[in-house]
N, C-alpha and C positions, 0 to 999 in steps of 0.2 A: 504494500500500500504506500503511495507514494501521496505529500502534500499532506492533508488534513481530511477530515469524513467525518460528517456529522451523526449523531444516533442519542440515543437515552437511557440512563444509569435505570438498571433496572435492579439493583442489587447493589447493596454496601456492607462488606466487612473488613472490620478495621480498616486500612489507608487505602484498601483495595476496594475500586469500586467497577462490577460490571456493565458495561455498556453496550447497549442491542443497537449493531450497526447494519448495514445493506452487506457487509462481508462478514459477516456474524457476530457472537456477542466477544469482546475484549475483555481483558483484566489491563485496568486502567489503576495509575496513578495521576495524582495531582499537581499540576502545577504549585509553587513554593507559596503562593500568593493564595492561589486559593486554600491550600492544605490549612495554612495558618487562621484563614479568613473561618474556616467551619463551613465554607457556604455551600455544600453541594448537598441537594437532595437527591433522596430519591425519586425518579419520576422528572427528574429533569432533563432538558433539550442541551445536548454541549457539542462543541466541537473536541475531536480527539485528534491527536498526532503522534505519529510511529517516532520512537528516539531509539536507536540501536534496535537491542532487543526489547525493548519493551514500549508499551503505550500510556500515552500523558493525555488528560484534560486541558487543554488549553483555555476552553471559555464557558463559562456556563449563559446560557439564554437567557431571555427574561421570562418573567416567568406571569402566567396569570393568574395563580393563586398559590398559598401554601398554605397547608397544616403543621403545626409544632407536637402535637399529639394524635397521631406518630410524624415523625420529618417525612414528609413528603410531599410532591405537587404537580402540579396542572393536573389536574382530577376534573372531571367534568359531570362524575354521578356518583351520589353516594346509595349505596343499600344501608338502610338503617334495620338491622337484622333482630328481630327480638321470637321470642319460643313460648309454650306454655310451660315451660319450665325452661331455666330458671324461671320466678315469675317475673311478667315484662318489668324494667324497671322505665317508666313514662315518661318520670325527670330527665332522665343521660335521653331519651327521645328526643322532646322537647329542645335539650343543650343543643346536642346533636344539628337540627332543621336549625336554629339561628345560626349557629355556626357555617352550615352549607349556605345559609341564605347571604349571610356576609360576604363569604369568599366567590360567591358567584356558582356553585354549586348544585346541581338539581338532587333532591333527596327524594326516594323514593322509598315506604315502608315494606319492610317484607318478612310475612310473617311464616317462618319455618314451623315443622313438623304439625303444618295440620290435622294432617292425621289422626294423631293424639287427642286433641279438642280444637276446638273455633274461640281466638281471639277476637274477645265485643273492641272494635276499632269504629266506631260510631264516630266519635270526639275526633275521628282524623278524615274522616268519607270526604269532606269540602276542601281540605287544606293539601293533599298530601296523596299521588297518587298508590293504591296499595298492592301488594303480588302477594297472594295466598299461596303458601308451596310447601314441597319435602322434600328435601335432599334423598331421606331412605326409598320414599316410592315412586318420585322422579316428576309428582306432576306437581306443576307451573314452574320447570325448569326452564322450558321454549321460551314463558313469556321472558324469563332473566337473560336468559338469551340475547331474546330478540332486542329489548329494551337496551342490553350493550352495545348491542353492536357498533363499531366505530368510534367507539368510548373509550375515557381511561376512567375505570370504576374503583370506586372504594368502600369495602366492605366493614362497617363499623356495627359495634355492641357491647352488649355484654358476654363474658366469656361463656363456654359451650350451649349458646343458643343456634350454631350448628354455620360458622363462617366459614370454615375450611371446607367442611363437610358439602356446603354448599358451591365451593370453588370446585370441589373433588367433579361435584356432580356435574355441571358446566363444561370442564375439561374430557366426563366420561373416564377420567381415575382415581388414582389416590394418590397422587402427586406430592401433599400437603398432610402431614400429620393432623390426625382427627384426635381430639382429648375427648375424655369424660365425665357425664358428671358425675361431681362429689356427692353421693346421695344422701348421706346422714344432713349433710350444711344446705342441700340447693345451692351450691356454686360451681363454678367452671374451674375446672384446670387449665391455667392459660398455658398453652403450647405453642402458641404464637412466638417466635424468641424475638425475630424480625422484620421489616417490612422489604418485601419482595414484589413484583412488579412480575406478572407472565402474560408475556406477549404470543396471544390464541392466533392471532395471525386479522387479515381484515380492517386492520387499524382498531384492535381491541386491547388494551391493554387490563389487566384485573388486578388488582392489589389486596394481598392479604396483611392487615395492620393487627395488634395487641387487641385483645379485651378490651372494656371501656375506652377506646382508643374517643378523642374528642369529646374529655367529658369536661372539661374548662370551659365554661363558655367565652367565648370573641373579648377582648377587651373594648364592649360598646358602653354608653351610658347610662344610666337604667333608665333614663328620660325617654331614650331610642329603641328601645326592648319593645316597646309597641310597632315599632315598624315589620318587624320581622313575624308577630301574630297574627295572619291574613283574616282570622276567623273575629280580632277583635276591632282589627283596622277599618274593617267594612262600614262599623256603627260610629266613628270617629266624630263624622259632620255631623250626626246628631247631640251629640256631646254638650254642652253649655262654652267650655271652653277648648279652643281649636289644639292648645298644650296638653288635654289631658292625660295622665297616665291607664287610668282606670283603674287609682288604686283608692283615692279616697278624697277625689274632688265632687264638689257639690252637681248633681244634674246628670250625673253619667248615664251615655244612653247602654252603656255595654253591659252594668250588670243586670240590668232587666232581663237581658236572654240569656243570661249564667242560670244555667239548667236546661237550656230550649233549645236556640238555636247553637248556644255556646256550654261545650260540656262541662260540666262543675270542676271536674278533674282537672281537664286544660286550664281553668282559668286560676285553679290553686295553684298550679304550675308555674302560670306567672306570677304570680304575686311573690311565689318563692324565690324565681330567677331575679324577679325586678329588686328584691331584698335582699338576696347576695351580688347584685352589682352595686348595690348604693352602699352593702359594708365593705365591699373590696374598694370603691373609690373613697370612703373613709378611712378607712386606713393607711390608704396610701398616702394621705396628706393629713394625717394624725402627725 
């Protein structure tokens, strides 16, 4: 290979990071500047260049979004994965959808091992389109499928509510170690150690990230947490005033439909989010 070629770190261990190129995937090192800088994710667009025997990073692209929990980016869809066991946790949902809605992200719920029972998803039907599925008996795998194609997805949750298991299925193997659950606790063994990047071919890329991977929420305002609730945002103009949060100003037209149009569950949700943004910006200037 002569000159330079561009491709995408699909893979980082320690200094070594894989890059899926048009001439296959490389074991890349970093330029001095970048090594030092920390600044390469995974899931990034770079230029690479041959030095002797071995291959350098020369540039990283820019980028149009990234995650800190796990490092990675230009994600264009996330599966927000949740099971009837463990039981769904709502809240890391919730975090989750702001978080994708910040970074420019489409979140899409998908709820594994139906099978087992039917997840009441009422409180998401307006906001949030949903994929009912099973990794173990393989139906609404076509829709996850279909829904990537041409995507670089990212599969976030809580641990063994079935991400790999669902990557497995996808791919048609078992590419990706499957954990189990902890039965006495209701928790996952996370078996996730890294984030990895598999390129299905198509212009598909799939990312398997950590457990609760994106359970911080965005550092937004808590003033601006309503932007990202479609379900409360709709009722805003009727509201008394055009700032309100819907937490406890006078004439709100949003909590009349807490229960109706807007599910109680959701809207405790926010109120929770919106009160650990306003203590994390307290303290911060405590």
């Amino acid at each position: 290979m002569k000159g330079t070629i561009d491709g995408r770190v699909i893979k980082a261990v320690a200094s070594k990071f894989f890059v899926d190129t048009q001439d296959g995937v490389k074991v890349c090192f970093a330029r001095k500047k970048l090594k030092s800088d920390g600044n390469i994710f995974v899931g990034d667009f770079v230029t690479v260049a041959r030095e002797r025997d071995s291959f350098v990073i020369e540039e990283v692209k820019p980028r149009k979004n990234q995650l800190i929990r796990p490092y990675v980016s230009n994600i264009d869809l996330c599966f927000i994965v949740i099971a009837p066991e463990p039981e769904p946790d709502f809240l890391l949902v919730d975090k989750i959808i702001v978080n994708c809605h910040e970074q420019g992200i489409t979140p899409v719920l998908v709820a594994n091992k139906c099978d087992l029972c039917h997840i009441d998803l009422a409180e998401y039907g307006d906001i949030i389109d949903i994929i009912e599925c099973s990794a173990e008996s393989g139906v609404g795998i076509d829709k996850i499928v279909y829904t990537s194609l041409g995507k670089t997805v990212c599969f976030a949750g809580q641990s063994a509510v079935g991400k790999s298991s669902l990557i497995n299925a996808v791919l048609g193997s078992d590419k990706l170690e499957v954990g189990e659950l902890a039965k006495k606790i209701k928790r996952g063994k996370n078996t996730t150690r890294r984030t990895e990047i598999l390129h299905i071919g198509s212009g598909t890329y799939l990312v398997d990230t950590c457990g609760f991977s994106m359970l911080e929420t965005v550092d937004i305002s808590p003033e601006s947490l309503r932007l990202y609730f479609d379900d409360l945002e709709k009722y805003r103009l009727e509201c008394r005033f055009n700032t309100c949060t819907h937490i406890d100003e006078p004439d709100c037209a949003v909590k009349p439909h807490v229960g109706y149009e807007i599910g109680n569950g959701r809207y405790q949700r926010y109120k929770t989010i919106f009160e650990e943004l306003k203590e994390r910006r307290e303290s911060k200037y405590d």
